[in-house]
C-alpha positions as CSV (number, residue, x, y, z in Angstrom):
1,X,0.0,0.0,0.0
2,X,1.6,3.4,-0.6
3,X,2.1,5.5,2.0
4,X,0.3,8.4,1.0
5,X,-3.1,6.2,1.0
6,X,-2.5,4.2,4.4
7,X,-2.0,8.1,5.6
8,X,-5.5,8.9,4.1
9,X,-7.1,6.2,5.5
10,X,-5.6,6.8,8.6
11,X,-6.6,10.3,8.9
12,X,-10.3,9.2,7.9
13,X,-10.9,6.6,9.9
14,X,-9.1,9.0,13.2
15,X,-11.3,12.0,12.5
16,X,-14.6,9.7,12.1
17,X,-13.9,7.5,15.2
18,X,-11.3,8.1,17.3
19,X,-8.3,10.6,18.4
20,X,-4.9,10.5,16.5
21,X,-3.5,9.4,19.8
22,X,-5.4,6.1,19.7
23,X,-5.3,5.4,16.6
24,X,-0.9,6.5,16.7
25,X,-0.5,4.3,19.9
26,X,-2.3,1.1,17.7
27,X,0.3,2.2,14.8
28,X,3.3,1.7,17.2
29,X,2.1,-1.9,17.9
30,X,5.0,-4.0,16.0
31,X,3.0,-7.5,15.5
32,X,-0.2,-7.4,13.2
33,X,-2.3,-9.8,14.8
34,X,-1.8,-7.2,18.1
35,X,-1.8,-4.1,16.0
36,X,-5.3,-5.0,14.3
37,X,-6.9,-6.3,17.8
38,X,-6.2,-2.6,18.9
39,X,-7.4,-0.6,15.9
40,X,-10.6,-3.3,16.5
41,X,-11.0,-2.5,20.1
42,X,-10.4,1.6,19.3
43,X,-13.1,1.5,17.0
44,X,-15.1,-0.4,19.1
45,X,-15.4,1.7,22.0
46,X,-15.8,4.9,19.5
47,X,-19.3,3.5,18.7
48,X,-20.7,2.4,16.0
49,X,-21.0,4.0,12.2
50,X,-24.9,4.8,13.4
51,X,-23.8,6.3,17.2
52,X,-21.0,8.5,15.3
53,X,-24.1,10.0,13.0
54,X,-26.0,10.1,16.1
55,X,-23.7,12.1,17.4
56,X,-23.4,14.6,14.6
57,X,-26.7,15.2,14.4
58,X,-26.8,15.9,18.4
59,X,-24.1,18.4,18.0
60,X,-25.8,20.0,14.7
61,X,-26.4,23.6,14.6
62,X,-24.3,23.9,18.3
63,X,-21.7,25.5,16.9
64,X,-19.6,22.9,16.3
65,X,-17.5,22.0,13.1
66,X,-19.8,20.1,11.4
67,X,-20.0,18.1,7.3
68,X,-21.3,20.2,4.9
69,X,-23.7,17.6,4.0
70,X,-25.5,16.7,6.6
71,X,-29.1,16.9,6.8
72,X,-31.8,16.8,9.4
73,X,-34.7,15.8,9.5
74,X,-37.3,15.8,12.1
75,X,-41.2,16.5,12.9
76,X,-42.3,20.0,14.7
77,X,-44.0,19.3,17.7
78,X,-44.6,22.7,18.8
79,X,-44.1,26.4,17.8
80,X,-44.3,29.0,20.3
81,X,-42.8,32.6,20.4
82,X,-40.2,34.4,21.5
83,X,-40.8,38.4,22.8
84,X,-39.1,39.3,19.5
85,X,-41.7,37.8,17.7
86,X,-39.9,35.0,16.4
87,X,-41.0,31.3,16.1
88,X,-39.3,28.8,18.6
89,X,-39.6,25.5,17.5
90,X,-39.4,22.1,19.2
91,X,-38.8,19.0,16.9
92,X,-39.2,15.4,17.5
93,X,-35.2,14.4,18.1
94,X,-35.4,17.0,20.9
95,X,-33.8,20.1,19.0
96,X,-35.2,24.1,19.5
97,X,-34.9,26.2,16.6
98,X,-35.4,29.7,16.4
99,X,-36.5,31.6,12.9
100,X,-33.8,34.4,12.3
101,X,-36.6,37.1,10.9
102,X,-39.6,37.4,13.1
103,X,-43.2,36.8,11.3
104,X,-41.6,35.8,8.3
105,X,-43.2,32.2,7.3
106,X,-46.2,31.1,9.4
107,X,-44.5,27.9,11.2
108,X,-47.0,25.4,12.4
109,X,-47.0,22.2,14.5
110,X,-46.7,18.7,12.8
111,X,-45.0,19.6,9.9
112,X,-41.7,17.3,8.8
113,X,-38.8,19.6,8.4
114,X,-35.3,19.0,7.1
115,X,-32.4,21.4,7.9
116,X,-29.3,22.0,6.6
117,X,-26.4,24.2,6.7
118,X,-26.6,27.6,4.6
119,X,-24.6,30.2,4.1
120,X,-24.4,32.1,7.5
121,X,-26.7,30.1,9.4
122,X,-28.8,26.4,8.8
123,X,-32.1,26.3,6.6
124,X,-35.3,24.6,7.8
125,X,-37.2,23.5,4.5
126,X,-40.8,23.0,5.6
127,X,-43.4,20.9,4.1
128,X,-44.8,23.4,1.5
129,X,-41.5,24.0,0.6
130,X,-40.5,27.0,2.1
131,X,-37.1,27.9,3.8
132,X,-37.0,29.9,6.5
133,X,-33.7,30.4,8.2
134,X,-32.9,29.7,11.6
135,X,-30.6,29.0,14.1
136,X,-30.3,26.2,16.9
137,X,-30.9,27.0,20.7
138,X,-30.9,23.8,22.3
């Protein structure tokens, strides 16, 4: 395997999974048999490929460096306002969202929503196919 590929993967599999240091420590192990059981019980204890996206999509919107291409996509369970004006609103994973332009879009309860990252802040594509944008509080 060239060495600029087994870096790649390397770098992939760290930043998806697991710190540089566990995955460096498993790359110091001189036998293979002992060198794959640790990469194996790294990945392991990072979760699986579904907690990992779990996890993104708890940490959506928070601020946090986050893919470009993520998507979420939940159900409103309630809209109420904030003194501005604006629409708070609670989806079914748990999230709060707040519109950035109060009275904008008329945001209702038990619509599905998907939002995504935009320019400056995330988009919330409702049901009818409007985007209002918004930005996460909880």
């Amino acid at each position: 395997m060239p060495p600029f590929l087994f870096l790649l993967i390397a770098f992939t599999a760290s930043s998806a999974c697991g710190s540089d240091a566990d995955w460096l420590a498993c790359d110091a192990i001189g036998k293979d048999a002992k060198r794959l059981e640790c990469y194996d019980q790294v990945a392991r204890s990072k979760g699986s490929a579904r907690d990992v996206k779990a996890r993104k999509e708890a940490d959506f919107g928070k601020g946090a460096p986050i893919e470009q291409d993520l998507v979420i996509e939940a159900r409103i369970e309630r809209v109420t306002f904030a003194r501005s004006g604006k629409s708070v609103v609670y989806l079914s994973n748990g999230q709060v969202w707040v519109e950035n332009e109060a009275g904008r879009t008329r945001i209702r309860a038990g619509q599905n929503v998907t939002i995504k990252k935009a320019l400056m802040s995330y988009s919330m594509k409702l049901e009818s196919g409007i985007i209002v944008a918004v930005n996460r509080l909880e």
